[in-house]
Structure formats: structure tokens, C-alpha cells
C-alpha positions as CSV (number, residue, x, y, z in Angstrom):
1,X,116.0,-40.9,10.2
2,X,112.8,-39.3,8.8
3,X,109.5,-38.5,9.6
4,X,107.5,-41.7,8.4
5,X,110.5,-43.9,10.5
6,X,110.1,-42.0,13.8
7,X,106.2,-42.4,13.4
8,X,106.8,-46.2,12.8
9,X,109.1,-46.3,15.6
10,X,106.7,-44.4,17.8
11,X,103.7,-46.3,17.0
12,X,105.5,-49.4,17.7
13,X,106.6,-48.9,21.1
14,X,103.5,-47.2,22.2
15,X,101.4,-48.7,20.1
16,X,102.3,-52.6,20.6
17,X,103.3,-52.6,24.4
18,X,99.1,-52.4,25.4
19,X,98.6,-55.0,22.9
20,X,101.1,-57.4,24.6
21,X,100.1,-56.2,27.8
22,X,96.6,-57.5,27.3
23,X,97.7,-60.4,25.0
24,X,99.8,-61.8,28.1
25,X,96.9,-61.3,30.8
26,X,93.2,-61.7,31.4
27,X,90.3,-63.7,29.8
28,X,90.9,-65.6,26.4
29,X,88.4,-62.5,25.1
30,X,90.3,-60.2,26.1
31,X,94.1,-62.1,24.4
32,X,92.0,-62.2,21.7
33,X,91.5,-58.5,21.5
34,X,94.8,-58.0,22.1
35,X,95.6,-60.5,19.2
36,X,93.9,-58.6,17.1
37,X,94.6,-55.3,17.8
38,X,98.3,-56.0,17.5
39,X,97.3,-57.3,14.3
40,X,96.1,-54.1,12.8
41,X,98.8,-52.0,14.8
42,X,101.7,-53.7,13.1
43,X,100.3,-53.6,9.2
44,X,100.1,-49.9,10.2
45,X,104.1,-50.2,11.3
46,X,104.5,-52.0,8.2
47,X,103.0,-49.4,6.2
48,X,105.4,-46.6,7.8
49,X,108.3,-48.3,7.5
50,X,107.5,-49.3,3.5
51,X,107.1,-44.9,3.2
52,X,109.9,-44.4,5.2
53,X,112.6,-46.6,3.6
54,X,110.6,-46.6,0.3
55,X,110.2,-50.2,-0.2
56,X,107.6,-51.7,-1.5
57,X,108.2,-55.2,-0.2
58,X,106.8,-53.4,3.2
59,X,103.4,-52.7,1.6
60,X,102.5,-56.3,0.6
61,X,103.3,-57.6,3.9
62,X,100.9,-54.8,5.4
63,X,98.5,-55.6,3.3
64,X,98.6,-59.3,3.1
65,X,98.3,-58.8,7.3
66,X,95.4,-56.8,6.6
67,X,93.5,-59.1,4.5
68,X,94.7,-62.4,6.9
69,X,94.8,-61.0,10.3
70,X,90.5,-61.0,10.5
71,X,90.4,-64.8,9.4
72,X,93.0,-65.8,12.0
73,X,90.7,-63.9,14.9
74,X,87.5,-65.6,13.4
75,X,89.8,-69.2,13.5
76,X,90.5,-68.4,17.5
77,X,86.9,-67.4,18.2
78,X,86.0,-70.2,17.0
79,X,88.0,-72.1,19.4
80,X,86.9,-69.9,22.0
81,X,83.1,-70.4,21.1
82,X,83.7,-74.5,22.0
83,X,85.6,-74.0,25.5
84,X,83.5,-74.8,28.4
85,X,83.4,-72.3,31.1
């Protein structure tokens, strides 16, 4: 095990556990802030693991997360934006 896996492993556990946390509870904003940041944690888990294993199959997952993970939050606000409260 190497450095860039025990970051990914790392970042994972404490990085995703807040993000399901407030994924699974509260206000639909507040899931959909969790959404998202869980979004942008795990492209950077994906991006550790690709240096760590030196894969490159790793990176254009990451970075097609990247580029898709902002249109699926503007698709749920969207959704959000017609609920009635």
C-alpha cells in the first residue's frame, strides 16, 4: 500500500461518511448538498486511486464525474424549485 492509496482510503471514509450523513437526513437542500458534495469527494477518490494504482482508466471516470456531477445538481434543483412547501 502506498501513499496516494492510504490518502484515497482516508479521504473516503472520512470524507464520504458526512456526505451520506447529510444525504440520508434533513431538508431536500440540504440532500442536495450532500449530493453534491459526495459528488466532488469521490472524483477526488477516483483521482487517488488512478495515482496510486497508476491507471489511467481512474482519471476519466474522475473527470467525466467532474464535468457531469454539476448538471445532475442543476437537474435536482430544478426539481426542487417546483415542490410546494
Amino acid at each position: 500500500m502506498n501513499v496516494w492509496l492510504l490518502a484515497a482510503a482516508l479521504l473516503a471514509a472520512g470524507g464520504l461518511a458526512p456526505c451520506l450523513l447529510l444525504g440520508l437526513r434533513g431538508a431536500a437542500q440540504q440532500r442536495l448538498a450532500g449530493l453534491n458534495l459526495a459528488a466532488t469527494v469521490t472524483a477526488a477518490v477516483l483521482l487517488l486511486l488512478a495515482r496510486g494504482f497508476s491507471r489511467s482508466s481512474y482519471t476519466d471516470l474522475a473527470l467525466d464525474l467532474a464535468v457531469l456531477a454539476p448538471a445532475g445538481t442543476l437537474v435536482f434543483t430544478r426539481f426542487l424549485a417546483g415542490e410546494e412547501h
